[in-house]
Each structure stands twice: as structure tokens, then as C-alpha cells.
C-alpha positions as a printed NumPy array, in Angstrom:
array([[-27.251,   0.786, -17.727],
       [-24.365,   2.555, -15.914],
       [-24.514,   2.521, -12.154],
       [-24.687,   5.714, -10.165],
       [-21.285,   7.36 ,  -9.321],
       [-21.299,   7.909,  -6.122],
       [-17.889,   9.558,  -3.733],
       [-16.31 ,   8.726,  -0.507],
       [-14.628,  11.412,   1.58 ],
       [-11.423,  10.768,   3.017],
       [ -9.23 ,  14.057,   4.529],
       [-11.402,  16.225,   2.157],
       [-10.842,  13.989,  -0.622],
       [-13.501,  12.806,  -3.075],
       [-13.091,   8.925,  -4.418],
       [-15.424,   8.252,  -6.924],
       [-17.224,   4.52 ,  -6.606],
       [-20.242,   2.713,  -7.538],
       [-22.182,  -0.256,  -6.355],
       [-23.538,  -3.101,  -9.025],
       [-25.365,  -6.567,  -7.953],
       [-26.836,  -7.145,  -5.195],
       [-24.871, -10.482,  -4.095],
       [-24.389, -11.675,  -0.328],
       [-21.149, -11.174,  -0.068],
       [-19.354,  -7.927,  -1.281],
       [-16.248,  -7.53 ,  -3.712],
       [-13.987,  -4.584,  -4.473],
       [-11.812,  -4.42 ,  -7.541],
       [ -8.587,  -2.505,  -7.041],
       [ -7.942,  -1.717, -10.041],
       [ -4.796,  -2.27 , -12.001],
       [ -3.053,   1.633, -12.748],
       [ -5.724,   3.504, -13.362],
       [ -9.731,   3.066, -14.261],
       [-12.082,   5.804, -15.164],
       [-15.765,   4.974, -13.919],
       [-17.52 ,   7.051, -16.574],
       [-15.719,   5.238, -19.525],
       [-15.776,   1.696, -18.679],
       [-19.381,   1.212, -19.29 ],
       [-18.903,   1.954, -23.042],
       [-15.937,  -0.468, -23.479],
       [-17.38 ,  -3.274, -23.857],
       [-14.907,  -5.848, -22.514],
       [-15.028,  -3.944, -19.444],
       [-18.319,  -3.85 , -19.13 ],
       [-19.509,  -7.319, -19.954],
       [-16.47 ,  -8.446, -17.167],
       [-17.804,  -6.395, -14.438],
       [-21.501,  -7.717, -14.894],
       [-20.588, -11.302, -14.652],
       [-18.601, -10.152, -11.561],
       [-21.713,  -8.655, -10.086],
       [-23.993, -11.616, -10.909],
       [-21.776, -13.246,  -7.939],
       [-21.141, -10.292,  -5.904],
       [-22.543,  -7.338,  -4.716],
       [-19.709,  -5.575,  -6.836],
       [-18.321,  -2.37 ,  -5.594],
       [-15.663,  -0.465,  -7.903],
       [-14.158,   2.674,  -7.672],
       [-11.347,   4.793,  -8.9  ],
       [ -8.19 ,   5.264,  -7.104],
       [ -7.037,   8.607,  -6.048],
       [ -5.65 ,  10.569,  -9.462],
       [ -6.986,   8.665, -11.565],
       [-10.465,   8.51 , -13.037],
       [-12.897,  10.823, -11.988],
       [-11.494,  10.773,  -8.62 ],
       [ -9.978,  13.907,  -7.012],
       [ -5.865,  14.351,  -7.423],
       [ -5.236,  15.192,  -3.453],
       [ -2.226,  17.923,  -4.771],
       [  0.677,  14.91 ,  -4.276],
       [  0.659,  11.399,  -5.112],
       [ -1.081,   8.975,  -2.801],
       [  1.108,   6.45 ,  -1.085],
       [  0.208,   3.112,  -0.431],
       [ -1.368,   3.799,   2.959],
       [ -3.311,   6.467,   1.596],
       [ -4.525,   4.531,  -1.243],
       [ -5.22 ,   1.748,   0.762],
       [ -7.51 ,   4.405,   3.206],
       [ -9.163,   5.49 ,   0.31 ],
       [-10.257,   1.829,  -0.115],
       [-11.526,   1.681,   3.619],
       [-13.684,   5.167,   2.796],
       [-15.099,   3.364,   0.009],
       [-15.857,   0.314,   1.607],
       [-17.405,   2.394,   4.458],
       [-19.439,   4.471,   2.242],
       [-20.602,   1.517,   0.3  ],
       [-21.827,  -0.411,   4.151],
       [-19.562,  -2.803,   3.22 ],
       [-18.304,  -4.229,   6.776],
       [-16.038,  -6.804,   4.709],
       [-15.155,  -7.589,   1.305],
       [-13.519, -10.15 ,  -0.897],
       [-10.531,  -7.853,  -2.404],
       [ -9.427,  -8.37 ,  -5.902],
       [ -6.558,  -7.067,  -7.191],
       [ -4.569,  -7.152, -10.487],
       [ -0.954,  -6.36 , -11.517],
       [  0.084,  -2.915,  -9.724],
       [ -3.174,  -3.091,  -7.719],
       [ -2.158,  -6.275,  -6.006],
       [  0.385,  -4.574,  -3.922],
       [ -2.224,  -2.399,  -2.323],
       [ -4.928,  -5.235,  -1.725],
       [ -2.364,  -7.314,   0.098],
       [ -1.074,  -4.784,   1.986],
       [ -4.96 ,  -4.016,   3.076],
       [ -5.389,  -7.325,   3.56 ],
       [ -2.753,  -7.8  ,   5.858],
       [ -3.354,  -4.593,   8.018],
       [ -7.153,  -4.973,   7.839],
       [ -7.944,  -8.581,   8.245],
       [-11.165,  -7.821,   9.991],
       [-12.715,  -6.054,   6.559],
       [-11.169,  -8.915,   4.653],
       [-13.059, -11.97 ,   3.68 ],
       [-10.789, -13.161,   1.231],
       [ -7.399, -11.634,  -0.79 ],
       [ -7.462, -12.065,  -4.704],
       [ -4.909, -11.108,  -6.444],
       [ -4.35 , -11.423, -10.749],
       [ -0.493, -11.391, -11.731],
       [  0.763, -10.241,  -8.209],
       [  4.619,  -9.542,  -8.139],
       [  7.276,  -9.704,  -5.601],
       [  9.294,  -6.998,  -6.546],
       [  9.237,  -3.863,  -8.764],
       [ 11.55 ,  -4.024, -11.54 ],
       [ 13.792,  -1.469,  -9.68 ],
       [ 14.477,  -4.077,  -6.563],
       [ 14.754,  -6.551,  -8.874],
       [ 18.556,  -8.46 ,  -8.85 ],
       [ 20.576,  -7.411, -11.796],
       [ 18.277,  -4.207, -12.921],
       [ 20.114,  -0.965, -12.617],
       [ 17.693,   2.23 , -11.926],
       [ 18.963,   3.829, -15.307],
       [ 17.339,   1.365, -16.979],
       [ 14.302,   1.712, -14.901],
       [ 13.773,   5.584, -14.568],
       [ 14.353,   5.643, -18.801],
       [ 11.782,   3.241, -19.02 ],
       [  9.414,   5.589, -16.607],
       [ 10.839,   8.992, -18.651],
       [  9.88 ,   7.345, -22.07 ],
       [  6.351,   6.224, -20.374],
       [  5.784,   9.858, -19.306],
       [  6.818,  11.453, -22.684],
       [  4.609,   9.172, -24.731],
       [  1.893,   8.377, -22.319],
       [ -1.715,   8.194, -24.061],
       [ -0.452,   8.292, -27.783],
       [ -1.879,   5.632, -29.899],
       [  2.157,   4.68 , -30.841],
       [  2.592,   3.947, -26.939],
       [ -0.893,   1.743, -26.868],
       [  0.236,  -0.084, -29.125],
       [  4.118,  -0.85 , -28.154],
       [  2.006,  -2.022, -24.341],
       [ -0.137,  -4.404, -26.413],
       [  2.37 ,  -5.965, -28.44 ],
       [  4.41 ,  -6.796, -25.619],
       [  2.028,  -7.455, -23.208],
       [ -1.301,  -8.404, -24.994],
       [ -1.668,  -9.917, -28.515],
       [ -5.366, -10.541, -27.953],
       [ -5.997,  -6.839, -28.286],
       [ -3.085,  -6.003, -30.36 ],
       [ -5.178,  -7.898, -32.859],
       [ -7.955,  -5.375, -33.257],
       [ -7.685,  -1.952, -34.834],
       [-10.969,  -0.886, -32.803],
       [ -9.07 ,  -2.453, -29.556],
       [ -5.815,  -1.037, -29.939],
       [ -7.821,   2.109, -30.126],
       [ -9.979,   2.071, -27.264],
       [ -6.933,   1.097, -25.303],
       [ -5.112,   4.336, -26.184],
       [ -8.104,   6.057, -25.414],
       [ -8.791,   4.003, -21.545],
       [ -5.317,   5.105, -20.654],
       [ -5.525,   8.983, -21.662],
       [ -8.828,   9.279, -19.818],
       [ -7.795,   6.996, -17.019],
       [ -4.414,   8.959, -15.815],
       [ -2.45 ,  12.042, -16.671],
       [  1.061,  11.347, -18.014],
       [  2.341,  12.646, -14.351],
       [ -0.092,   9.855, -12.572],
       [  0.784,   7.425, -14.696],
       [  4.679,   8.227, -13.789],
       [  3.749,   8.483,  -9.992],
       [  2.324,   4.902, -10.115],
       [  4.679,   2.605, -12.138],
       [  7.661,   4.788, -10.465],
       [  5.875,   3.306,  -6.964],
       [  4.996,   0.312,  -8.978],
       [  8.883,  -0.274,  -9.871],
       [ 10.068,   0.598,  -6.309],
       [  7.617,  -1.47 ,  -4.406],
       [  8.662,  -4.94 ,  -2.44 ],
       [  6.089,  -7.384,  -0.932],
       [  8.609,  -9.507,   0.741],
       [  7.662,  -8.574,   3.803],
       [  4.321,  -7.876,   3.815],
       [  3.18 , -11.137,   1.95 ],
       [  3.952, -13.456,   4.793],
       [  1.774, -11.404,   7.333],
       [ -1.696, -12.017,   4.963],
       [ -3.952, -14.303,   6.93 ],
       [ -6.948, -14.141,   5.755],
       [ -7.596, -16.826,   2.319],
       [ -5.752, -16.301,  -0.428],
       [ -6.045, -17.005,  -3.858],
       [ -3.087, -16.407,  -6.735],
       [ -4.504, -16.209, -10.5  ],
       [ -2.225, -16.624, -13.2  ],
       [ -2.226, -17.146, -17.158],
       [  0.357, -19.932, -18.225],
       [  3.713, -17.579, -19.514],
       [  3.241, -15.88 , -15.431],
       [  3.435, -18.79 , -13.854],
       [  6.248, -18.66 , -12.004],
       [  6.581, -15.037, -10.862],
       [  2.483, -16.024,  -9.402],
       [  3.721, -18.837,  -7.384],
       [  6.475, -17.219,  -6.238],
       [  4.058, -14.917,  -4.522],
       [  1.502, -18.129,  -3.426],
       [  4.283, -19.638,  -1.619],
       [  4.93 , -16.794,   0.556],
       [  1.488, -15.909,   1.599],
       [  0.104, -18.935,   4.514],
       [ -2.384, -20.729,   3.116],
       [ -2.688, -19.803,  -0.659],
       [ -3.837, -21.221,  -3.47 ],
       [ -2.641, -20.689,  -6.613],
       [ -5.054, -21.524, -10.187],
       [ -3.908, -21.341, -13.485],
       [ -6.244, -19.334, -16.219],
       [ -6.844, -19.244, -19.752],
       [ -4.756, -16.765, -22.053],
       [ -1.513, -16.205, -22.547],
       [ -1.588, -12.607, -22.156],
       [  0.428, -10.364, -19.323],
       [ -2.46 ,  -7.47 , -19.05 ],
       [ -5.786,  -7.432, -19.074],
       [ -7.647,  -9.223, -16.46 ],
       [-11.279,  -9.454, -18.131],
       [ -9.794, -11.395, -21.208],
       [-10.213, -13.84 , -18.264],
       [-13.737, -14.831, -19.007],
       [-13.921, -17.711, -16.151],
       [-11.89 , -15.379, -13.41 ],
       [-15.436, -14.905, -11.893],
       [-16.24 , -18.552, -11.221],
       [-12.873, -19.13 ,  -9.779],
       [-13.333, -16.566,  -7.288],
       [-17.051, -17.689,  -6.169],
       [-15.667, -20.903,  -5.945],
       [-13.143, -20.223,  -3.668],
       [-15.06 , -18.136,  -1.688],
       [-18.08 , -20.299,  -1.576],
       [-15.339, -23.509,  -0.278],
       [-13.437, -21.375,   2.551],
       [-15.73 , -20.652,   5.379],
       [-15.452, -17.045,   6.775],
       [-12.341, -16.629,   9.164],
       [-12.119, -15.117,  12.301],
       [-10.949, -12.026,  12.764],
       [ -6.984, -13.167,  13.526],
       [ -4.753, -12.207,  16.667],
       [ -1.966, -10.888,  14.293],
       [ -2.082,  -8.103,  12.039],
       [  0.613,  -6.077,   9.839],
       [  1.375,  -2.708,  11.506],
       [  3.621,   0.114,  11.394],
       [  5.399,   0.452,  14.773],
       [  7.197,   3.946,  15.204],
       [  9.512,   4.652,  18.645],
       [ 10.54 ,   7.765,  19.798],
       [ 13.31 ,   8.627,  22.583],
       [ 14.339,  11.827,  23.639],
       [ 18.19 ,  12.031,  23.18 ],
       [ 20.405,  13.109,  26.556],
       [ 17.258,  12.878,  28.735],
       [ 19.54 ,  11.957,  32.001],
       [ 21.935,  15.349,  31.293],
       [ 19.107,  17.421,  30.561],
       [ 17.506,  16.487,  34.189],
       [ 20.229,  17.461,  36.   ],
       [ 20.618,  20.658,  34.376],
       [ 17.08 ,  21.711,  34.736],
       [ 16.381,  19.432,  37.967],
       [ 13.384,  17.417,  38.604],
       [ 10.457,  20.377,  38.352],
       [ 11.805,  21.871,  34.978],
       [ 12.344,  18.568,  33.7  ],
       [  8.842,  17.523,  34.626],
       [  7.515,  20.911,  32.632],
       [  9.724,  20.113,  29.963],
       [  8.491,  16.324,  29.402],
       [  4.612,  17.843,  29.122],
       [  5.165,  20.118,  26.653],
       [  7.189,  17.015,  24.778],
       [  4.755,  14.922,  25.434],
       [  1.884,  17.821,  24.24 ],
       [  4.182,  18.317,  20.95 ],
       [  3.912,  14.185,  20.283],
       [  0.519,  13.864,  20.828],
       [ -0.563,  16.446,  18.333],
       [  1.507,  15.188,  15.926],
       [  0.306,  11.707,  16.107],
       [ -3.408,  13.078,  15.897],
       [ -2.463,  15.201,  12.855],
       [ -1.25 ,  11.965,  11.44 ],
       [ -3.733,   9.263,  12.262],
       [ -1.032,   7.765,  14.903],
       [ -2.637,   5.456,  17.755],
       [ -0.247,   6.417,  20.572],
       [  0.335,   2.52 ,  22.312],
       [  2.695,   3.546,  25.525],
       [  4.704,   6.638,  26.817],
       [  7.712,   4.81 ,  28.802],
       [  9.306,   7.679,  30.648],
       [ 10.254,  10.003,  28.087],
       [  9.898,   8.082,  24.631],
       [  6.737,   7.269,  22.652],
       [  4.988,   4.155,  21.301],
       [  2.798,   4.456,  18.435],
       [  1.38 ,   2.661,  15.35 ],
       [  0.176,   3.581,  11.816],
       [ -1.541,   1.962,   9.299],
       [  1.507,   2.386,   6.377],
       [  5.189,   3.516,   6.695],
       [  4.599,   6.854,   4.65 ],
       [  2.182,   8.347,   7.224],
       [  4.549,   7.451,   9.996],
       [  8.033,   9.22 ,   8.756],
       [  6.341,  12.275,   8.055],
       [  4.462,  12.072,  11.791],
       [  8.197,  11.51 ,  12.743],
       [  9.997,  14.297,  10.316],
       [  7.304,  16.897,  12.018],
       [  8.179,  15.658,  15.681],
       [ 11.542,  16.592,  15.334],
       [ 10.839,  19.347,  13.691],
       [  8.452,  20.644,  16.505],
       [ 10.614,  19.773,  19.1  ],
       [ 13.706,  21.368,  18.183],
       [ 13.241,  24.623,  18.928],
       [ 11.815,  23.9  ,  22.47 ],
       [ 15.41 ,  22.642,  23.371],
       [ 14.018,  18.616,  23.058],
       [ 15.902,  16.625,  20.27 ],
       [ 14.989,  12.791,  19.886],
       [ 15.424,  10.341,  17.484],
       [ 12.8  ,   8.208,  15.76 ],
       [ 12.628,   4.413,  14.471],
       [ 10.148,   3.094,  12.071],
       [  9.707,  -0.491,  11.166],
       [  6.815,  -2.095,   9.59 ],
       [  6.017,  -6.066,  10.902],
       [  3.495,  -8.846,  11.455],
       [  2.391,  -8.276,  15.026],
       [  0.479,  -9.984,  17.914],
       [ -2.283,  -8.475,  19.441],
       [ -2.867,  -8.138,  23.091],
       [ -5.885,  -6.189,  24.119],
       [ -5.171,  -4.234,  20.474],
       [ -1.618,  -3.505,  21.651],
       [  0.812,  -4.664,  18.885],
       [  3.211,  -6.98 ,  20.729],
       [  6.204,  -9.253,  19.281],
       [  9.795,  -9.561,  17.956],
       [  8.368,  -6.32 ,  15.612],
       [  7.763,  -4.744,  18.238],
       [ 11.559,  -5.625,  19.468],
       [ 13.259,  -4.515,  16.025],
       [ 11.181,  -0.625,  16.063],
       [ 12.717,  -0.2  ,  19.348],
       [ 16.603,  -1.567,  19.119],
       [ 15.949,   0.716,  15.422],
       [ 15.538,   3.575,  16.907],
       [ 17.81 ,   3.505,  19.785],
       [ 20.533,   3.518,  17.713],
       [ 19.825,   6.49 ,  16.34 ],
       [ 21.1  ,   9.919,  17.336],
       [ 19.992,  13.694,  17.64 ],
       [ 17.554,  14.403,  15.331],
       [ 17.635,  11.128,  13.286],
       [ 14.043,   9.29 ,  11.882],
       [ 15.758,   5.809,  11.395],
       [ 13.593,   2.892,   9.172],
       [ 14.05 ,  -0.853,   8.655],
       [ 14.588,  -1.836,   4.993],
       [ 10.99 ,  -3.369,   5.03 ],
       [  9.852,   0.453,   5.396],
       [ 12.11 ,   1.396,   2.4  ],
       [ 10.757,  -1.059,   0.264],
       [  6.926,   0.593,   0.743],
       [  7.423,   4.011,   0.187],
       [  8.045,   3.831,  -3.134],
       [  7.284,   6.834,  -5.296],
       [  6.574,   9.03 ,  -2.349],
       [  9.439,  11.426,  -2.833],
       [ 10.813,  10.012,   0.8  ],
       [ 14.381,  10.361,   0.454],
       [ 16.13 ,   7.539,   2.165],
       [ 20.144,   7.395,   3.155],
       [ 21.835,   3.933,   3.35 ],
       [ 23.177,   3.485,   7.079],
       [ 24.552,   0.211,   7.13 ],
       [ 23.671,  -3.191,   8.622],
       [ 23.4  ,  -3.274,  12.411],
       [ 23.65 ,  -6.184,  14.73 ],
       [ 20.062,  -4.934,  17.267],
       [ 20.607,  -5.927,  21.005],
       [ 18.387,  -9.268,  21.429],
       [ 17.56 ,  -9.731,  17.387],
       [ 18.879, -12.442,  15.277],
       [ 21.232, -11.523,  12.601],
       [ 21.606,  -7.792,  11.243],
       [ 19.176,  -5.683,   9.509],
       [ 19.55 ,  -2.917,   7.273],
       [ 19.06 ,   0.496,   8.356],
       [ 18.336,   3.799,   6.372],
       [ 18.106,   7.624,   7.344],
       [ 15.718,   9.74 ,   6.543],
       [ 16.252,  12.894,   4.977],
       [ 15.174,  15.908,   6.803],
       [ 11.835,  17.729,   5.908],
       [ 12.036,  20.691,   3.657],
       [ 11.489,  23.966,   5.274]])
């Protein structure tokens, strides 16, 4: 019998989710591209996978925004804003931590939750994780890459597309007549063509480098044999991981998996819970008002007082409008944190913006890194790199680290290459980009 389809709200937003099992300890699937609630109950390798998931679990699943029967939001959703849909969920489920499961494009979103919320995280799964997105991939030119995405969009949903997917990536299915058809059918009902652009464009410009190493909660890698090597590669760089080899030889499909279950409760059941850890990934954004010493003696001391209020006014809305968690105010720059690198350069494009015509220009570093945490306060050599980031910066400029660029794929951030830069008090250099002012 189908479960009840239930929605989380999230900034007005409806995610649609529902709640199967009634295990002691929860699990959310992220899915992999898109899912559609109301259609996976009558496929039935869906189906019989998700009920031998929830005779371990209290299984929660839900449908990621634009996709499904989930509400579109008017723009694509980045990462962060996926991966807050996932905390509404979880909330509206009274899940107060999960084990997260993710497979192929949803893995970069469950680590990256993982990592920022290790506190809702009881353990990170993840089913053919990759590093990089074919278009930060060595040797891949982004022709190649945005014709692949083009011909995706143009053909999207057609049973000729289905099948091409299935022969290269799943024989098992390719097999079956009925199969090949239901799959043509689970991807027209699960995305439009422009989602299903959106999300392997992000898919394809999305690198976990960075974010990998700051996962601390228990980790486990699942692979089939031919992705062996691309699975490890992502083991090795998250603390603690295992990595478990299982049967098929297939690229998609997670619930050809039969056994994927048992591997899970089995790791889970051997790891006991952690503690909630003293270092977290975070999104670190600095701002500094530019020519603050000749703009005090112009003004003197009381206008320049009036004038840092209203600045300091203009910041703080701006950081509420954006979910910021404003950390310090040193004199006359800002301090804040974000939960994803998306949320923060737009908080930063609208402070300039906002400031400008009050006669306050300031420039603007963001740089996303594993942090300490000292009564909540992200501390460390992050920390370090946001600042020295942004104080190189000049009039106007929102300046990010390259770990920033490499999460904000498929956002429609436009990013300008500004070099390498040796940061006062940071080993080696580190690549800086600009971003390009806000429209209007």
C-alpha cells in the first residue's frame, strides 16, 4: 500500500515526503536525479527496494525540489538549498538524526549535509559517489560537456534516450522491453527536460575535493565491481570510511542492489553513535568597508559613527534575508557564516548593492572550510583564508576561494578567474575568482 504523501515547508516551498517502517533508527534516501513519490510504488523494483529498506529503518523518502511532485521554487535549487530542503524534511518527519543515503548525483548533496550537519547525521552512505563532475575532470573540455547536456535536454524522456542511458549504463534493464519502458516513463514523470539540464549541468560542475575531507561522522562507500576505483577514490578522502564492494556490474540503478540494505544495517548496527564533533564544514563570508580611514577624516568622528550604523543596519538585514549567522563586527567589517556558498554570494552581491548608494563601498570574501568550533564560533586556518580572501579585494568586489567555485555549480553564478595569490600567514597560493555583479 502506498504511504501517505505528506510536504515540508521551506521559504514557502512545498517538498513532498513520506514515512515507511517504523525502525529505531531513521534513514533518508537522497535520491539520485530525480524521483517521483506517486510513481514509484507501481514500479516494482522500486518498490520491493524501498520495503526491504524500511524493514531496517524507519524509512523516510522524499522528492527533491523540481522534481517529483515537489514544488519548482521559480529557479533551480543549489546545493545549499537542496540540502535545506532535506533538513525541512527531516524536521517534518521528527527525525532529530538520520542515516543519509545517497546515490550517484545525490551523493554530493548527502556529503555535503553530512559535513555541515554532523549533529542530524548518524551515519553518511553514499552508492557510486564521485569526485568530480565530468566538467572538472582533467582532460574534458566544456564543449564536450555542455553538448552532452544540450543533447540530454533535446531528447530527455523519449524512449530512444532511455534506452541509449541503459545500454551504457545498465544492461540489467536494457534487457527487458517492459524495463526499458518503465524507465522512459520514471524519467518523464520524474523531471522536466529543463530540471533534468539544471541537475547534471550542477552534476558536471560539482567538486567534492574539499568538502569530502571535512565528513566526520561514519562513512560507508558502496560500489559494484567496474566503479571500483572512482568509489575508493572518494573512501580514501573521507576519515574513517569504509568502502564494500556489491553485486552487479551495472553504473545506475541502486535497487538492482538487492543486499545494499543489509550492508547498511550492518554498518550501522557495528559503529556506535558519535558525538556530535567540534568541527563542522561552514561557509565563512568577510566583509570590509574599503577607504574606512579617508572616509573618517572627511566626515570626522560623529558622521563616521552615523555612517557605520546605517552600514552596519544595511548588513544585518541582508544577512537575515539570507539565513547569515552574523559571528563578529571588528570595527567596520563583518563576520558571518552560511550553510552553502550559493546563499552567501548573493547575501554578498545584495550588500554591495545596498551600500552603494549610501556612499559605503566594501569588498566581500567567501570561502567554504572545515572549521573548529568554539562556543559555536567557527574558528581555524578557514577562518584565516575568508579573511586574507577578502582583503585583497577592492571597491565593490565579492571575492571566493576555488573551493566555493567548485559548489555552485549550475547556479547561474558567474565566476571571473583572478589569479593565484600568495594570502599573508597561509601556506602556498590559492586561487581566487570574482564574482560577477548582480543584474539590475
Amino acid at each position: 500500500m502506498e504511504p501517505e504523501t505528506r510536504y515540508a515547508r521551506t521559504g514557502g516551498i512545498a517538498i513532498a515526503y513520506q514515512v515507511i517502517g517504523d525502525g529505531e533508527l531513521d534513514l533518508v534516501y537522497v535520491p539520485d536525479y530525480m524521483s517521483n513519490l506517486g510513481y514509484v510504488w507501481g514500479y516494482g523494483r522500486w518498490r520491493d527496494f524501498y520495503l526491504r529498506l524500511a524493514r531496517s529503518f524507519r524509512l523516510i523518502l522524499f522528492d527533491k525540489r523540481g522534481t517529483g511532485l515537489s514544488d519548482h521554487g521559480g529557479q533551480f535549487a543549489a546545493l545549499e538549498t537542496r540540502m535545506e530542503d532535506l533538513h525541512s524534511v527531516l524536521d517534518s518527519a521528527g527525525s532529530d538524526k538520520a542515516v543519509i543515503l545517497g546515490s550517484h548525483e545525490g551523493c554530493g548533496m548527502a556529503a555535503l549535509f553530512a559535513a555541515t550537519y554532523p549533529e542530524r547525521t548518524r551515519a553518511l552512505v553514499l552508492f557510486h559517489p564521485e569526485l568530480r563532475g565530468v566538467l572538472q575532470r582533467p582532460g574534458e573540455t566544456s564543449e564536450m560537456g555542455l553538448k552532452e547536456l544540450q543533447d540530454l535536454r533535446d531528447r530527455w524522456g523519449s524512449q530512444e534516450f532511455a534506452d541509449e542511458l541503459l545500454r551504457e549504463g545498465c544492461q540489467a534493464l536494457y534487457a527487458s522491453d517492459e524495463d526499458r519502458r518503465q524507465f522512459a516513463a520514471y524519467l518523464r514523470i520524474g523531471a522536466t527536460p529543463a530540471v533534468a539540464y539544471a541537475l547534471n549541468r550542477a552534476f558536471y560542475e560539482t567538486d567534492l575535493t574539499d568538502v569530502l575531507p571535512a565528513v566526520r561522522v561514519p562513512a560507508l562507500i558502496l560500489y559494484r565491481a567496474p566503479e571500483r576505483a572512482p568509489a575508493l577514490d572518494v573512501a580514501e578522502r573521507i576519515p574513517g570510511a569504509r568502502a564494500t564492494q556489491v553485486s552487479g556490474e551495472d553504473y545506475l540503478e541502486i535497487h538492482l542492489s538487492p543486499e545494499i540494505a543489509d550492508e547498511i544495517e550492518l554498518f550501522v548496527s557495528g559503529d556506535a553513535p558519535p558525538e556530535v564533533p567540534d568541527r563542522v564544514l561552514a561557509t565563512l563570508m568577510f566583509t570590509d568597508i574599503v577607504g574606512s580611514t579617508e572616509q573618517t577624516a572627511e566626515l570626522g568622528d560623529a558622521g563616521w559613527r552615523a555612517l557605520l550604523s546605517q552600514h552596519h543596519g544595511i548588513i544585518r538585514r541582508e544577512l537575515s534575508r539570507f539565513h547569515g549567522v552574523e559571528h563578529d563586527t571588528a570595527g567596520d567589517g563583518f563576520f558571518a557564516s552560511f550553510d552553502g556558498p550559493a546563499r552567501a554570494i548573493r547575501c554578498a552581491q545584495s550588500i554591495v548593492a545596498a551600500l552603494t548608494p549610501v556612499g559605503v563601498q566594501v569588498r566581500v570574501g567567501v570561502h567554504v572550510g572545515e572549521c573548529e568550533l568554539h562556543d559555536r564560533k567557527p574558528a581555524g586556518l578557514a577562518v584565516a583564508v575568508g579573511a586574507r580572501i577578502c582583503a585583497i579585494g577592492g571597491p565593490g568586489d565579492v571575492l571566493v576561494s576555488s573551493t566555493v567555485r567548485h559548489l555552485v555549480g549550475g547556479t547561474g553564478v558567474e565566476l571571473a578567474d583572478r589569479g593565484t595569490h600568495a594570502l599573508k600567514g597561509i601556506p602556498g597560493e590559492r586561487q581566487v575568482y570574482a564574482v560577477a555583479p548582480a543584474a539590475g
